[in-house]
C-alpha positions in Angstrom: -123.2 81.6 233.5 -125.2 84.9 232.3 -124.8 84.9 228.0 -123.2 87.9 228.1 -120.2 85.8 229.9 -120.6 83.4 227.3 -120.3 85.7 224.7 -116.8 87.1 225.9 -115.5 83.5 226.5 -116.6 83.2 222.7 -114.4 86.3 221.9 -111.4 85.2 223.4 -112.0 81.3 222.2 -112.2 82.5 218.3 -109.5 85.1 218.6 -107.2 81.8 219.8 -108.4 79.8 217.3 -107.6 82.9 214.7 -103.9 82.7 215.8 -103.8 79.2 214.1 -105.5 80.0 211.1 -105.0 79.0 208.1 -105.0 75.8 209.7 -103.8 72.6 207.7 -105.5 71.0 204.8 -105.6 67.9 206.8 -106.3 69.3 210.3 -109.3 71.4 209.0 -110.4 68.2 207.0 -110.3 66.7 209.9 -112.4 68.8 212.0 -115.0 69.3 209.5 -115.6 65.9 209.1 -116.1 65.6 213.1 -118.6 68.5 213.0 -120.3 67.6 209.9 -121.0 64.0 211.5 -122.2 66.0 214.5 -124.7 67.9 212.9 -126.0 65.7 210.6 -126.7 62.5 213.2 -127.8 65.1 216.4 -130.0 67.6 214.2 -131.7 64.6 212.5 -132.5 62.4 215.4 -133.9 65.1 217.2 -136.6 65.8 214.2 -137.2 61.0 215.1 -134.8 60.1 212.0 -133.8 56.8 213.5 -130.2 56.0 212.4 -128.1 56.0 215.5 -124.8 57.7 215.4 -123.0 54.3 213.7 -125.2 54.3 211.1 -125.2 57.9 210.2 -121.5 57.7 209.9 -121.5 54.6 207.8 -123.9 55.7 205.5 -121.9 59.3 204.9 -118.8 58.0 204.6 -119.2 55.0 203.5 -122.3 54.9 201.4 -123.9 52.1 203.6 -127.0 51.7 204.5 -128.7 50.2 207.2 -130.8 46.9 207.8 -133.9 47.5 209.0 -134.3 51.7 208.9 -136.6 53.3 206.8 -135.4 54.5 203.3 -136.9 58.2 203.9 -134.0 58.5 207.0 -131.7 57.5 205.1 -132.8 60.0 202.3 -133.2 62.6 205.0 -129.7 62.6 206.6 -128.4 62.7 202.8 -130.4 65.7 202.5 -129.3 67.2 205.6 -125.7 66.3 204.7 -125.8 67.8 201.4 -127.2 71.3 202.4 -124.1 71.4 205.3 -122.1 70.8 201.9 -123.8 73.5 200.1 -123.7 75.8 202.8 -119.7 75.8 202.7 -120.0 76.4 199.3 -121.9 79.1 199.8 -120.0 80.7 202.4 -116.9 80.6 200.1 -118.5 82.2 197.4 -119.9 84.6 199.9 -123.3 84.5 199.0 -126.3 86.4 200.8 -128.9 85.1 203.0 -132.1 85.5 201.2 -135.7 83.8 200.6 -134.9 82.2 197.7 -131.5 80.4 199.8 -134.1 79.5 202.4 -136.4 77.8 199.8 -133.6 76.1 198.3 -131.9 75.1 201.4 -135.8 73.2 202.4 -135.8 71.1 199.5 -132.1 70.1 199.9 -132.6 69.1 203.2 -136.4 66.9 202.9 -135.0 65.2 199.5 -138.4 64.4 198.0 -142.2 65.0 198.9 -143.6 62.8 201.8 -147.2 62.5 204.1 -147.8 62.6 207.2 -150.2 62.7 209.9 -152.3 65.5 210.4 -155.7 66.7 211.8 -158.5 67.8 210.1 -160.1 71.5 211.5 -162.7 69.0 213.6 -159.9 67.4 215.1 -160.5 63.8 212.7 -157.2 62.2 211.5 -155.8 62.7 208.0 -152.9 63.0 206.1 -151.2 65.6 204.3 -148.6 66.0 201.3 -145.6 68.0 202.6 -144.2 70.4 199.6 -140.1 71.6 199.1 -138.7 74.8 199.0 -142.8 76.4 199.5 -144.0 78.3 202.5 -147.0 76.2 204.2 -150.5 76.5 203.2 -152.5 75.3 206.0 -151.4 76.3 210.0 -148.9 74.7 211.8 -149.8 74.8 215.4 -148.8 72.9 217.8 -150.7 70.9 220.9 -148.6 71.9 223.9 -148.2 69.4 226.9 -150.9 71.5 228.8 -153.4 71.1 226.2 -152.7 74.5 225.2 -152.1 75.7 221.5 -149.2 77.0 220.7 -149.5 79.4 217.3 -146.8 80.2 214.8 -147.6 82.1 212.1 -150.5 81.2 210.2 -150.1 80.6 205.6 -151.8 84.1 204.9 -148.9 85.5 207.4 -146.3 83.8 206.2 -144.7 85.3 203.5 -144.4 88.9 205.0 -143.0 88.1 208.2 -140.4 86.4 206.3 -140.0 89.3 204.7 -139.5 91.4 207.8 -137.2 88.8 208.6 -134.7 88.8 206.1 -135.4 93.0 206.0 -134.4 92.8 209.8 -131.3 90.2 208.9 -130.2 92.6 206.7 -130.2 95.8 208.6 -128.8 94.1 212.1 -125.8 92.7 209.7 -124.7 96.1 208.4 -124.2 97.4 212.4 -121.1 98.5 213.0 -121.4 96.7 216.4 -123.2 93.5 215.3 -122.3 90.2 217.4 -122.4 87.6 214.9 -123.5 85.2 217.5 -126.3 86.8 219.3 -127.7 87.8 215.0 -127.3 84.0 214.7 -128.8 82.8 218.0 -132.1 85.0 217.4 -132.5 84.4 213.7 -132.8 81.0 215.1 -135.8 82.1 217.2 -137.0 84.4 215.3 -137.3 82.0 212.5 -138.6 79.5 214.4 -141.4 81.4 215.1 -143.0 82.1 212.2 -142.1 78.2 211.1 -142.8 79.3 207.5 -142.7 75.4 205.9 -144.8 72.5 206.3 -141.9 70.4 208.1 -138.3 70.7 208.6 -138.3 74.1 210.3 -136.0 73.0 213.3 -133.4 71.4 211.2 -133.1 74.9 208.6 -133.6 76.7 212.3 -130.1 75.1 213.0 -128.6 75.2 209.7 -129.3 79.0 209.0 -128.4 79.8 212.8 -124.7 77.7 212.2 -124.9 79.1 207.9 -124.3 82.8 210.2 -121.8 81.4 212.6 -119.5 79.9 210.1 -120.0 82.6 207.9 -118.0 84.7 210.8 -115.6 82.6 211.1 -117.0 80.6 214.1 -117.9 76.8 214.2 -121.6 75.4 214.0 -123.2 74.6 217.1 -124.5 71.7 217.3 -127.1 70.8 220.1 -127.1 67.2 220.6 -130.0 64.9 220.7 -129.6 63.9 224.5 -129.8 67.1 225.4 -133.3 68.3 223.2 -135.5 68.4 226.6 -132.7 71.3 227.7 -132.8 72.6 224.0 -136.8 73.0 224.0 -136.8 74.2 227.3 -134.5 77.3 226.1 -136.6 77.7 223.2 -140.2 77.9 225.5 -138.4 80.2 228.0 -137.7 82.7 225.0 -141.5 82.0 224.1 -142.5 83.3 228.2 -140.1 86.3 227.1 -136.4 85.4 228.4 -135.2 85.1 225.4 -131.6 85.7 227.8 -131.8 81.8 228.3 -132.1 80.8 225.0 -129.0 83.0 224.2 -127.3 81.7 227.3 -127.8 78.3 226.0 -126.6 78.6 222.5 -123.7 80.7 223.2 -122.5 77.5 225.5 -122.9 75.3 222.8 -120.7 77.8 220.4 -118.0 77.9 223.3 -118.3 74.3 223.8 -117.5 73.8 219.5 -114.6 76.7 220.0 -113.4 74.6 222.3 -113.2 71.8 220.0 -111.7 73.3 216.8 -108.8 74.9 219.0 -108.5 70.5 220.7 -107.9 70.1 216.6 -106.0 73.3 215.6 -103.5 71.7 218.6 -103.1 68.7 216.9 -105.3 66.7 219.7 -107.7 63.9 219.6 -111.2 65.8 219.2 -112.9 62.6 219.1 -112.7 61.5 222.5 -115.8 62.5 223.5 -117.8 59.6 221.6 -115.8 56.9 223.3 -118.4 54.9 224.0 -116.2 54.7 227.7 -116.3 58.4 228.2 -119.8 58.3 227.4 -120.6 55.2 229.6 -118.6 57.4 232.5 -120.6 60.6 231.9 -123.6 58.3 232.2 -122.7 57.3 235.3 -122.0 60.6 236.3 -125.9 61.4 235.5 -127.3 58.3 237.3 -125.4 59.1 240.5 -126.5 62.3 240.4 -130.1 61.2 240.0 -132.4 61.0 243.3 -130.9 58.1 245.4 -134.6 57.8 246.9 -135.1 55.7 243.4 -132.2 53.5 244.1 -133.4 49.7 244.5 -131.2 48.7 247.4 -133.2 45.4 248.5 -135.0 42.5 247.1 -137.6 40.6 249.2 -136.4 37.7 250.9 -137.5 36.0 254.3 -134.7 37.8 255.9 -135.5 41.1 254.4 -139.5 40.2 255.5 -138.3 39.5 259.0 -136.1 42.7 258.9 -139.0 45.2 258.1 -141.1 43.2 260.6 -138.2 44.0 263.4 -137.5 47.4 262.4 -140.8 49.1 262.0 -143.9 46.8 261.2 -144.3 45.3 265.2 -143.7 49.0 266.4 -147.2 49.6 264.4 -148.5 46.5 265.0 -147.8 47.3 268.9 -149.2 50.7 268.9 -152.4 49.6 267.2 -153.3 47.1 269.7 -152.6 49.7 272.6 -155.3 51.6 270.9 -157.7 49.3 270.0 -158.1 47.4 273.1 -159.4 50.9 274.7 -162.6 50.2 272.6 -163.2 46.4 274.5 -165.3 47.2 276.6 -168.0 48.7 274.3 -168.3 45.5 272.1 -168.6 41.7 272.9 -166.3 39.5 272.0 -163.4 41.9 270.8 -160.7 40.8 269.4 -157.4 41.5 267.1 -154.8 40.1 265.0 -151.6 40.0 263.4 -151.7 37.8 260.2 -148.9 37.0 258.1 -149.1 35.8 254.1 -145.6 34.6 252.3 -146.0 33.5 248.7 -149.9 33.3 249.3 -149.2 30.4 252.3 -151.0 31.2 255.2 -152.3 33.2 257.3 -149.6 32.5 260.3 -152.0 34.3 262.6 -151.2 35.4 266.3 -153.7 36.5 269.1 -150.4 36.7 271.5 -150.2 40.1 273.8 -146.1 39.6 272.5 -146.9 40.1 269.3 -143.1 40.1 268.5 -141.8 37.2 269.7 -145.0 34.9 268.8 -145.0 35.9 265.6 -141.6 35.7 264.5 -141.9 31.9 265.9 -144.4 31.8 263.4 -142.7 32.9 260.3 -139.5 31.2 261.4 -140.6 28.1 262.0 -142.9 27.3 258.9 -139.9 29.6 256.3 -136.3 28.6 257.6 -134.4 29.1 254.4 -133.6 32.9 252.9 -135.2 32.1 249.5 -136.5 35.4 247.2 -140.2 36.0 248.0 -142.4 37.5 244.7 -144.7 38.6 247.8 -145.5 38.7 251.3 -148.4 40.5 253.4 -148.6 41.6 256.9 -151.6 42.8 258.5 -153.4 44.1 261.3 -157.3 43.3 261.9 -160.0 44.7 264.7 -162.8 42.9 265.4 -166.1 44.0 267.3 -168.5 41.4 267.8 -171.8 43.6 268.5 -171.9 46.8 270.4 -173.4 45.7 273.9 -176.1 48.5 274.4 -177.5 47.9 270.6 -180.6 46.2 271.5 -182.5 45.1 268.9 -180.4 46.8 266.4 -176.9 45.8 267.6 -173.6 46.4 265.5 -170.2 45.0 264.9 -167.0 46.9 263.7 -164.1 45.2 261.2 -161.1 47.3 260.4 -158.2 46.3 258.9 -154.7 47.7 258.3 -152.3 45.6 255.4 -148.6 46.0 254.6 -148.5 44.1 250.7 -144.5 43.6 250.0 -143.7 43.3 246.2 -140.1 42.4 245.0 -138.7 45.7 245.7 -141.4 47.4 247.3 -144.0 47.6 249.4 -147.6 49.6 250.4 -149.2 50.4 253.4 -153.0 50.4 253.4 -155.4 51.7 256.2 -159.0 52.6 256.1 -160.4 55.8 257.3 -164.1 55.7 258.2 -167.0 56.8 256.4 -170.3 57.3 256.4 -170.8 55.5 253.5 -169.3 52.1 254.4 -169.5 51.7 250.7 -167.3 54.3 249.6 -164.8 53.5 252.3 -161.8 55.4 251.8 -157.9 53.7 251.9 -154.8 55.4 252.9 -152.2 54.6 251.5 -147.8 54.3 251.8 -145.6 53.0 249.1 -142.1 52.9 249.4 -139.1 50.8 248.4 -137.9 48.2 250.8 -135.1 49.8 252.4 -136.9 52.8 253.3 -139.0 52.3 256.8 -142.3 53.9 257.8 -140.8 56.6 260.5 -142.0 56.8 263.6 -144.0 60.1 262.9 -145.7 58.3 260.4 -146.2 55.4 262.8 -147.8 57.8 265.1 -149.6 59.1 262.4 -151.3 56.2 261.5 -151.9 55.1 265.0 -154.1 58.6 265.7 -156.2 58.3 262.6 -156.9 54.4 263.4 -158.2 55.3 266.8 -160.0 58.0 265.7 -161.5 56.1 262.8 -162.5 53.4 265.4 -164.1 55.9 266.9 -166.0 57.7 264.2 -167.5 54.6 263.5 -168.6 54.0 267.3 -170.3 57.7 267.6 -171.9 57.6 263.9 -173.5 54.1 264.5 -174.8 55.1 268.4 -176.2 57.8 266.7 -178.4 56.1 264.1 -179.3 53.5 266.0 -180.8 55.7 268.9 -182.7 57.8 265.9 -184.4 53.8 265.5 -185.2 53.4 269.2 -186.8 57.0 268.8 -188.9 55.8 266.1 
């Protein structure tokens, strides 16, 4: 849906929500509390603080602390819970949006001065002391996934684009058409951009962004920690210039909150959604929406073995022979094999014409129960003795073709010929068991077998005549 969409859903969603207001001392309690948990669990554990949602909720409303979880998270979503606090209190007493908020709202939210890792300029690593409520003195670019860097604002920049921001904060405010959630959605980026401290600049991103919103009259959005990868994407879409999709994005998550409220203003349950059985269900949801191609259907038994043998492994098997045995009459003593490996026992070999039915004797008759097999192999082998017209110099030719079968999977191998022998080059299929080479890939195969067969015929003809020459 286009933002601008979203943006008149918003409209209509707050101007419902209005016609409860003043809601009850205990319904609004009630809500706040749900966002408040919201924010403070999904804002921190996107920035790595590692108390799950349980925790986060025991520790804020309950003042307990968990086992095993590093005192500066708990600190840090004490912080952050704090400033949410201090932001009501600011809305309340109306106060403006200025530098000096910003400043104070950083060392609410980071608690007390920390390290952490950095780089030096020559790319050695270090640490460094991160400062509160003080606009960073050394850059704060970041590494992108391409190797690329990705600049913000560098110290000597810092404090006048902040300047311009607030200057710009201030002027779009006083339009008589200002949206208050498109000023709050691109202070967010804007903000972001210049990412004026040492640390903490997403979470005071968030909290100055929802600081606008609930200053308006609208609920916080809050953009949960499962869904960061969609979150940054937004945000490095706005950075390729379409800063529409970032806007698009928010605005959903301020409709989705609007949504909410109005659940509580109605007197219904607004904390189904983190029933860990409606979570489980929308998890499913995801899975069975993920690519069934990565769905482990089969595990490798001697039946399953057999099975892939039947269905498309002889047909190759077949087909390779047909091919092979056109190049007889250039060699003595040609031959070639099917070989078959279960649990490393073996080979089961067969020389048979019917490679089908002699080989399933084979594998039948040695494995008669359907036990689990950790692996199995299947192969194919040519074998030249020496090309008849050689002379002095004759040659042979070996090529082989395997089929490896893991627990769930398996990989197709086949040589291609090359000059150098010693870089010889491998083909190579991996699927999961339930999923059968095709018969254009059979085909496939087959044509670049024969013609590898052959390659190796010519180029060997050819050197060895250059020796008679000489």
């Amino acid at each position: 849906m286009p933002y601008k969409e979203n943006l008149l859903r918003a409209v209509e969603l707050k101007k419902e929500l209005d016609a409860f207001r003043p809601l009850t001392k205990e319904v609004e309690l009630r809500i706040i509390q749900k966002f408040r948990l919201d924010w403070n669990y999904h804002s921190s554990n996107i920035e790595g603080n590692k108390l799950n949602y349980g925790e986060t909720k025991a520790l804020l409303l309950f003042g307990v602390t968990a086992q095993a979880k590093p005192l500066h998270d708990h600190l840090e979503m004490q912080g952050h819970d704090e400033a949410i606090k201090w932001l009501e209190e600011l809305i309340a007493e109306k106060r403006p949006l200025n530098e000096t908020f910003i400043c104070q709202l950083h060392e609410l939210i980071l608690k007390e001065p920390y390290e952490m890792p950095a780089q030096t300029p020559d790319g050695k690593p270090t640490k460094r002391m991160i400062t509160l409520g003080k606009y960073k003195i050394v850059p704060n670019h970041v590494l992108t996934q391409t190797g690329e860097m990705f600049y913000f604002a560098t110290p000597e920049e810092t404090p006048s684009k902040m300047a311009d921001l607030m200057e710009w904060y201030k002027n779009e405010s006083a339009k008589s058409d200002m949206n208050p959630v498109l000023l709050a959605i691109e202070f967010h980026y804007r903000f972001i951009r210049i990412h004026p401290f040492d640390d903490g600049n997403g979470r005071l991103a968030r909290l100055l962004m929802n600081f606008i919103l609930m200053k308006h009259g609208y609920p916080p959005a809050i953009v949960k920690t499962e869904d960061k990868e969609n979150y940054f994407a937004a945000l490095q879409q706005a950075d390729a210039g379409n800063l529409g999709f970032f806007f698009d994005y928010v605005t959903a998550l301020v409709n989705h909150s609007l949504e909410l409220m109005l659940k509580g203003a109605r007197g219904e349950n607004i904390d189904e959604d983190d029933d860990l059985d409606k979570q489980l269900a929308l998890l499913k949801q995801e899975v069975d929406a993920e690519d069934e191609d990565n769905e482990i259907k089969l595990e490798l038994t001697e039946t399953v073995f057999g099975q892939c043998m039947e269905s498309w492994c002889f047909t190759l098997f077949e087909k390779l022979a047909a091919v092979t045995v056109k190049f007889n009459d250039f060699y003595s003593k040609p031959s070639h094999s099917v070989s078959f490996m279960l649990e490393g026992k073996g080979p089961f070999r067969t020389f048979s014409e019917s490679l089908r039915l002699n080989a399933l004797q084979q594998i039948y008759t040695v494995h008669k129960n359907d036990k689990v097999l950790s692996e199995a192999e299947a192969s194919f082998e040519a074998a030249f003795g020496a090309y008849k017209k050689g002379g002095l110099n004759p040659f042979g030719c070996l090529y082989r073709l395997t089929v490896d079968f893991d627990k769930y999977n398996y990989k197709l191998s086949y040589p291609v010929f090359s000059p150098d022998m010693k870089l010889q080059k491998n083909i190579e299929i991996q699927r999961l068991l339930h999923k059968p080479v095709s018969d254009e890939e059979i085909n496939m195969i087959v044509k670049a077998w024969g013609q590898t067969l052959y390659e190796h015929l010519q180029y060997n003809r050819k050197n060895l005549n250059k020796k008679t020459d000489q």
